[in-house]
C-alpha positions, 0 to 999 in steps of 0.5 A, a space after each residue: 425319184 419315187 421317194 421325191 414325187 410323194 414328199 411333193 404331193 405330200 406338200 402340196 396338199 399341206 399347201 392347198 388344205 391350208 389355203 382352204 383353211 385360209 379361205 374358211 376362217 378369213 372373213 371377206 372384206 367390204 368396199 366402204 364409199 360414199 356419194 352424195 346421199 349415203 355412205 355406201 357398203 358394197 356399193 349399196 346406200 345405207 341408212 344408218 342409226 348410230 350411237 355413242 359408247 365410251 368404253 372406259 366408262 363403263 367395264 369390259 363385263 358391261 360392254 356385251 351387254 351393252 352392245 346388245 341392248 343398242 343393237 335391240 334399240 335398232 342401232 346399226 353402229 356404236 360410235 366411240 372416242 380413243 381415249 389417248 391418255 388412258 392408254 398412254 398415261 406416260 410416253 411409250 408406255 401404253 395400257 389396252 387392259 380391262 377397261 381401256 381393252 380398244 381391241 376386244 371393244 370392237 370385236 365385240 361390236 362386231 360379233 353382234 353384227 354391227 359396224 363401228 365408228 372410230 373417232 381417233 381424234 386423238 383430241 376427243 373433248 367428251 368431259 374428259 380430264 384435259 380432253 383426252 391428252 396425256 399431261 406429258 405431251 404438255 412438257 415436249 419442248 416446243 410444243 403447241 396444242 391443235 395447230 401447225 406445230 412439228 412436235 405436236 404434229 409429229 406426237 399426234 400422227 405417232 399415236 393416231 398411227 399407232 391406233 391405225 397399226 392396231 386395228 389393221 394387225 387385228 382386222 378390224 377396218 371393215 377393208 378387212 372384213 372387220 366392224 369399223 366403217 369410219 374414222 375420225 380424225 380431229 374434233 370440232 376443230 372448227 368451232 374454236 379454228 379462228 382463234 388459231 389464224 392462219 395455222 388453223 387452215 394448214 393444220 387442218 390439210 395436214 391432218 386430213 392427208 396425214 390420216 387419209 395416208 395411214 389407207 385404212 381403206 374406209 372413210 374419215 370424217 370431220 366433225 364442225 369442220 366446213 372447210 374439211 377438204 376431199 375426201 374428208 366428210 365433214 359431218 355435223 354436231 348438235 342438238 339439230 343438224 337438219 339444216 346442216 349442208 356438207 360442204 361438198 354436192 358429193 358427200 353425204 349428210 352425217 350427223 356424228 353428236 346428236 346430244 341425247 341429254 346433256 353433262 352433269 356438272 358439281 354444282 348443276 342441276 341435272 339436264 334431261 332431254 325430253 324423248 318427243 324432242 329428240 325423236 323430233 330432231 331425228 326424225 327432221 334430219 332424215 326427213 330432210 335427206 340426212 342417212 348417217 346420225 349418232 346418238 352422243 351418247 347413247 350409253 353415257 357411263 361413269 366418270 371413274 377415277 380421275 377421268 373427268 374433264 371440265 372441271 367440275 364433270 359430275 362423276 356420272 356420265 349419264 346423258 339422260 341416254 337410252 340406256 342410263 348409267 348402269 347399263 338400263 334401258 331408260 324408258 320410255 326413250 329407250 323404247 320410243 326411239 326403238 319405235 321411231 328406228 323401226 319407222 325410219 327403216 320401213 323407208 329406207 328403200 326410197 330414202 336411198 333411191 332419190 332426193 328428197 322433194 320438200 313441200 310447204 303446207 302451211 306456216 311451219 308446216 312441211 311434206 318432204 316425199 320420196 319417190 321413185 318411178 319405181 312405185 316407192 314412196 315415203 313421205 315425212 310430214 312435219 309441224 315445227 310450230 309449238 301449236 297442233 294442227 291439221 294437214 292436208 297430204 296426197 287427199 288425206 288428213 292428218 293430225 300433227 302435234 306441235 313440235 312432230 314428225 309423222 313418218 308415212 312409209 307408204 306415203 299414206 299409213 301412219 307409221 309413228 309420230 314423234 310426240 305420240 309415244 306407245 312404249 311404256 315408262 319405267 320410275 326407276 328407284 334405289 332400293 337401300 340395303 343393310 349391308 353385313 360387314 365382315 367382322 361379325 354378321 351382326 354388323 350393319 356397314 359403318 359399325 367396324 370402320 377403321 381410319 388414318 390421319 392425313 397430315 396437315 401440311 407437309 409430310 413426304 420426303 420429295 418436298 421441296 422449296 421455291 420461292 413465289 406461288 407455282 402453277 399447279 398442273 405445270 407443278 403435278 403434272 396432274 400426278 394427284 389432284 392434290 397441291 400442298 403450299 406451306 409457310 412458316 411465318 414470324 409474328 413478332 410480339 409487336 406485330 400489329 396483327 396481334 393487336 386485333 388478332 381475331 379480326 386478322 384476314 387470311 387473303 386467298 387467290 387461285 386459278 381453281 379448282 377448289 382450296 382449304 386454309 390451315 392455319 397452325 395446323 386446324 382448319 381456318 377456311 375453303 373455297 371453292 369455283 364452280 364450272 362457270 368461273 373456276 377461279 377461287 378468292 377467299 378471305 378468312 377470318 384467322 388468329 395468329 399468335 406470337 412466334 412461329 405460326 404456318 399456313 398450309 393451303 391445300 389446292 386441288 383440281 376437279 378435273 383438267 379443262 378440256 374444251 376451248 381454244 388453247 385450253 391445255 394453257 389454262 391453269 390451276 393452283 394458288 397463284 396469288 396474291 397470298 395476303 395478310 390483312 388487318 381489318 381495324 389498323 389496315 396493314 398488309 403483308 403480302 406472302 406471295 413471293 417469299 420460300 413457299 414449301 411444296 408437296 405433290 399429293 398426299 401422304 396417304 396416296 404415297 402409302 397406297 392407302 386406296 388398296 385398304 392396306 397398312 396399319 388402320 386404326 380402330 381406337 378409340 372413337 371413330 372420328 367424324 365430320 373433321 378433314 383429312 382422313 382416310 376411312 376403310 371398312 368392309 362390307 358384303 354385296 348386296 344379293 342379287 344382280 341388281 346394279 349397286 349405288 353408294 350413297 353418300 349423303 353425309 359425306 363431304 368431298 373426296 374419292 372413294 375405292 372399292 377393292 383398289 378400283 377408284 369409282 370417281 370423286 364424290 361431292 355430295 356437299 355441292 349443291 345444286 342452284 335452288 332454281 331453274 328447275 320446273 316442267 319442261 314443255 317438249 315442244 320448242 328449241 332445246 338447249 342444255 339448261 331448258 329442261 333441268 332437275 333436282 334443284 336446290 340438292 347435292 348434284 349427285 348423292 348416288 354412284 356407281 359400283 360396278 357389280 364385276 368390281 365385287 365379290 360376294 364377301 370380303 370386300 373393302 371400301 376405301 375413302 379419302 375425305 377431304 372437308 369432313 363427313 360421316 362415313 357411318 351414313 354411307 348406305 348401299 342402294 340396288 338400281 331397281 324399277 318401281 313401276 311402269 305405266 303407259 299412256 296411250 290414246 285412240 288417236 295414236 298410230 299403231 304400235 310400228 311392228 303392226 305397221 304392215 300387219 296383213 291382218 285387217 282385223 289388227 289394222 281396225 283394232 286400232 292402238 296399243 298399250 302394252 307393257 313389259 317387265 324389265 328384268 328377267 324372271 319377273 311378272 306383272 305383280 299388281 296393277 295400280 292404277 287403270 283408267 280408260 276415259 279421261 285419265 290425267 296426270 303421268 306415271 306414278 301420279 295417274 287420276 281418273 277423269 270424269 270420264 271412265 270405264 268401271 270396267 278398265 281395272 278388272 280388264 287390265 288385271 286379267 290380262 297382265 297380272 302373272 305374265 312378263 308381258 301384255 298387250 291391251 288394246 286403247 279402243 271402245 271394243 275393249 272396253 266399253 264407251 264410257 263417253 260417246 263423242 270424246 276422245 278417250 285413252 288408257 293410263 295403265 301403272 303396274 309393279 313387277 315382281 
């Protein structure tokens, strides 16, 4: 018995030790809930800052960094997409590695100490190829897109439970102690629901039940969803939501797509969003008792691969987003909006207290105050005319910018004001480098390329022959971008083509995105859409002779559609009429419904030609600026931890690979409208074309490599050019800064983290210029410019006024030169009054080293 006794007190201090264990390494749960006002965490309100990142559009080695740069910009969420056809590319076979690891996403997210927003959709939109759906969900029998439909309801609740599933095994639903808070189910459903009828609304309920039966333990949203029924939260997308009301007094005012810039498109000039107008647009949502908002996007990423939707999405995601494409703070937005979180979170307390109590205090003017009877109170004071004006609030002055926000955590002092930025500019630039190839160390990238002919026409053995034009994605699948129609044809001697051979058209028209003509195996003509109208009609000239001549046309698509009503039904390739047409004796022959040939993709992804591998040719002359051919060379990185760009200037159109990982399709020859573009005035509404750059040039000559897809040496990069370029132009470029400036005036508040500063002697110090260098191991090198007076102009183009101190350039070199960073104060005690009366401002640019 003995014996017995202890084997069971052995056991149960194995058990009690491992529940002990238990106890020590689970991490506790928190209840996720919502009122009115807020979402509340444990029962306590929050106001909280949010921001999209992608994370297939930027790498696994990317995303900690990312992660933590949001989190230093004063996020508290990171909001992202499932992207549904990235891990289930075929039925049931699923992919969660590298880029498309969900899983090890989120818990980086939560290892930083923020929460997540998971938007399964599973539709996302985003610029995404056919907005987020695999093209095999497009061949279920039966099948209807986003509306009452079995199958698709049943492939929908499959997948969007399988995600569920995955996040519970792992516990990440913040129920389970994990980092996500939200969910979302659908997509702005409603901006297109009408088109669906009566289906629309019996979608809808089923998919809230649906999701809200997968007991994730914390809420759902949806997002332009007024009819979302309880306990659906629907939320707002836009460039302003401050006058967007829930459809329920018990839910809370979310903003989950605050468009921080706007997409890049082939053919477009590029959007920028102005910081000031952003700010605004926050700052006006929260005022007016908005607590949840999400920058879309806030790291906006690459394109890589054949991602993009559109068509014609630009391979750059980057968004104008505080931190650009190659994971960089964007400055001054990065900066400003760190300033204008910090500002709001000094209210939090009275935001979530009360309701907001709004004022008028002149035309376009308003006072919105929070205040408790407990002594709190902050107050939001707001011009949304375009003229500056003069307030009068609780006894006090204030000046507000057209277009402004000032927030007054005290309801007194002056925290920020949207149009008065303290953080500092950066000019980023590309510096281009000579890159060693690895055949000799002498040779520059370019001097040892190799390459290999695409063959005109058809050259796979899985050809075959149908009668009539076919769609093309119902034909691909959207296997390559890439269509083959060929045609041999008869002309007899007394054909009356032959008469005025030179004056034969060949008669084209395609659904899109983009098409070249082939006559006899040379290249006759192209055409392309562009992301307005996608449609392509050409008429080329083409010279027939005698017997057999063949006409090969190569569709291709520049990524899926992915928005609109019934979108996943619009389709692509040359569907006719294909036309023979005599201009001088007015015969036609129309080829549309005669035994067409068909081939999917090209010979040279069949071979696997991206991989760099097979037989390269090397002799004689490197061919140039002819279409259809593969290039390869290799190339060593460029030293350093410097983001790296290709430029392809000199390029046609096409894709490129770096050791077998696609970075997306290049298109320098699409070029941008030569207007439209012209200083943009923050102050007013945005949309996405009133402030555009870069016209009358390619839409984008720079792309992205990320520094994880390279080694040292021994690199290669693979091209497939489709109209004809020069890769020997091809130049690396290292994302650097050139200079940072600042630009601060007498009149700006102080820098936020002075705010509640106990020292009156900081408080009268007045404002602050201060720099930073953006990387690490650098100092302030040289000042370049520093004026304090009147200074006009912006970073890297600063003049003196008439006004300025002799002593303003001596003054900033003392305190910056050799330091990482510097603070200055913008005050006649520092540096003099040059000019009594008028209100003056420092402009200080410096480079970093």
């Amino acid at each position: 018995m003995r014996g017995r006794d202890q084997i069971l007190q052995l056991l149960l201090v194995y058990v009690f030790l491992s529940v002990l264990l238990t106890l020590a390494t689970t991490s506790y749960g928190v209840n996720v809930t919502y009122d009115h006002r807020a979402l509340l965490i444990d029962g306590k309100r929050r106001v909280l800052v949010s921001g999209s990142i992608h994370y297939p559009r930027s790498t696994a080695e990317m995303w900690a960094d990312l992660i933590q740069k949001s989190k230093d910009g004063g996020l508290d969420v990171i909001e992202t997409y499932v992207f549904w056809n990235a891990h289930e590319p075929v039925k049931n076979q699923y992919n969660f590695e590298g880029r498309y690891d969900l899983v090890k996403f989120i818990k980086l997210v939560g290892e930083a100490g923020l929460y997540a927003h998971l938007r399964i959709g599973p539709y996302v939109c985003a610029e995404w190829n056919y907005g987020g759906f695999p093209l095999w969900l497009h061949f279920v029998p039966g099948i209807k897109f986003r509306t009452d439909n079995e199958p698709f309801k049943a492939e929908m609740q499959r997948f969007t439970a399988k995600i569920v599933n995955m996040m519970k095994q792992e516990k990440l639903y913040a129920s389970q102690g994990g980092p996500i808070i939200l969910s979302q189910i659908e997509n702005e459903y409603g901006n297109i629901d009408s088109a669906y009828g009566a289906a629309a609304k019996s979608y809808i309920n089923w998919a809230a039940s649906m999701a809200v039966s997968l007991d994730t333990g914390v809420p759902w949203v949806m997002c332009q969803q007024a009819d979302a029924p309880d306990p659906i939260i629907n939320t707002c997308n836009g460039f302003y939501c401050d006058q967007f009301t829930p459809n329920s007094k018990n839910k809370p005012k979310m903003w989950t797509e605050n468009w921080s810039g706007w997409f890049l498109s082939f053919g477009g000039a590029v959007p920028y969003r102005p910081v000031e107008d952003l700010a605004f647009a926050v700052a006006r949502f929260y005022q007016l008792g908005g607590t949840f908002q999400n920058y879309y996007m806030y790291h906006g990423g690459t394109n890589f691969g054949r991602s993009t939707g559109g068509p014609f999405i630009s391979t750059s995601y980057d968004y104008d987003a505080p931190l650009d494409e190659y994971g960089l703070t964007r400055q001054p937005k990065w900066g400003h909006l760190k300033d204008l979180h910090k500002s709001i979170k000094l209210c939090e307390e009275a935001l979530v207290a009360t309701d907001p109590v709004t004022s008028s205090l002149g035309q376009n003017l308003e006072a919105t105050v929070y205040k408790t009877g407990t002594g709190l109170c902050s107050a939001f004071l707001a011009n949304f005319g375009t003229s500056d004006k003069t307030v009068n609030f609780n006894g006090n002055s204030y000046n507000l910018p057209g277009w402004s926000v000032s927030i007054l955590p005290d309801c007194k002092n002056v925290a920020l004001n949207t149009a008065k930025i303290n953080s500092m500019t950066v000019i980023p630039s590309f510096v281009h480098q000579s890159i060693k190839g690895d055949a000799d160390s002498a040779d520059t990238l370019g001097s040892s390329w190799s390459w290999i002919y695409e063959p005109v026409g058809i050259s796979k053995n899985d050809a075959f022959v149908k009668p009539g034009l076919l769609e093309q994605i119902n034909t691909t699948a959207d296997k390559s971008d890439y269509l083959w129609y060929s045609l041999s044809t008869v002309i007899k001697d007394n054909e009356p083509f032959l008469e005025d051979g030179s004056q034969t058209v060949l008669h084209v028209e395609s659904l899109g995105h983009a098409l070249h003509a082939f006559v006899n195996g040379k290249l006759a003509g192209s055409g392309t859409g562009n992301a307005g109208n996608a449609k392509v009609a050409v008429e080329i000239p083409v010279t027939l002779l005698p017997g057999k001549n063949t006409i090969d046309l190569l569709s291709l698509t520049a990524g899926l559609q992915n928005y609109g009503a019934f979108f996943e039904l619009t389709g692509a390739g040359i569907t006719g009429p294909v036309k023979l047409e005599g201009l001088k004796n007015g015969t036609t022959v129309d080829l549309s419904s005669l035994q067409w040939t068909y081939q999917i993709g090209l010979k040279g992804e069949e071979l696997g030609l991206s991989s760099g591998n097979s037989q390269w040719v090397t002799q004689p002359a490197l061919p140039t600026k002819q279409p259809l051919i593969w290039y390869k060379t290799s190339f060593n990185a460029p030293a350093g931890n410097d983001p790296i760009a290709i430029d392809f200037l000199g390029m046609g159109k096409g894709e490129a690979w770096v050791n077998g990982q696609s970075i997306g399709r290049y298109w320098p020859t699409k070029v941008s409208p030569t207007s439209g573009c012209s200083n943009c005035n923050y102050r007013g509404s945005y949309s996405s074309s009133k402030c555009l750059k870069n016209c009358a040039k390619p839409s984008q000559t720079l792309y992205h490599v990320p520094r994880s897809w390279v080694e040292s040496s021994g690199n290669t990069l693979v091209l497939f050019e489709e109209i004809g370029g020069d890769p020997t132009q091809i130049v690396f470029a290292t994302r650097q800064s050139a200079s940072l400036c600042s630009h601060v005036s007498e009149s700006h508040p102080l820098p936020v983290d002075m705010w509640s500063s106990n020292s009156e002697a900081e408080r009268k110090a007045g404002p602050v210029l201060s720099l930073e260098c953006p990387f690490p191991n650098q100092v302030i090198s040289s000042i370049k410019f520093a004026s304090f007076g009147t200074p006009r102009g912006t970073c890297g183009s600063f003049s003196h006024g008439q006004c300025k101190s002799t002593r303003a350039l001596s003054i900033v070199k003392k305190a910056c030169i050799g330091s990482k960073s510097c603070s200055i104060g913008a005050s006649a005690s520092t540096f003099g009054d040059p000019c009594r009366g008028v209100a003056k401002s420092l402009a200080v640019e410096a480079s970093c080293a």
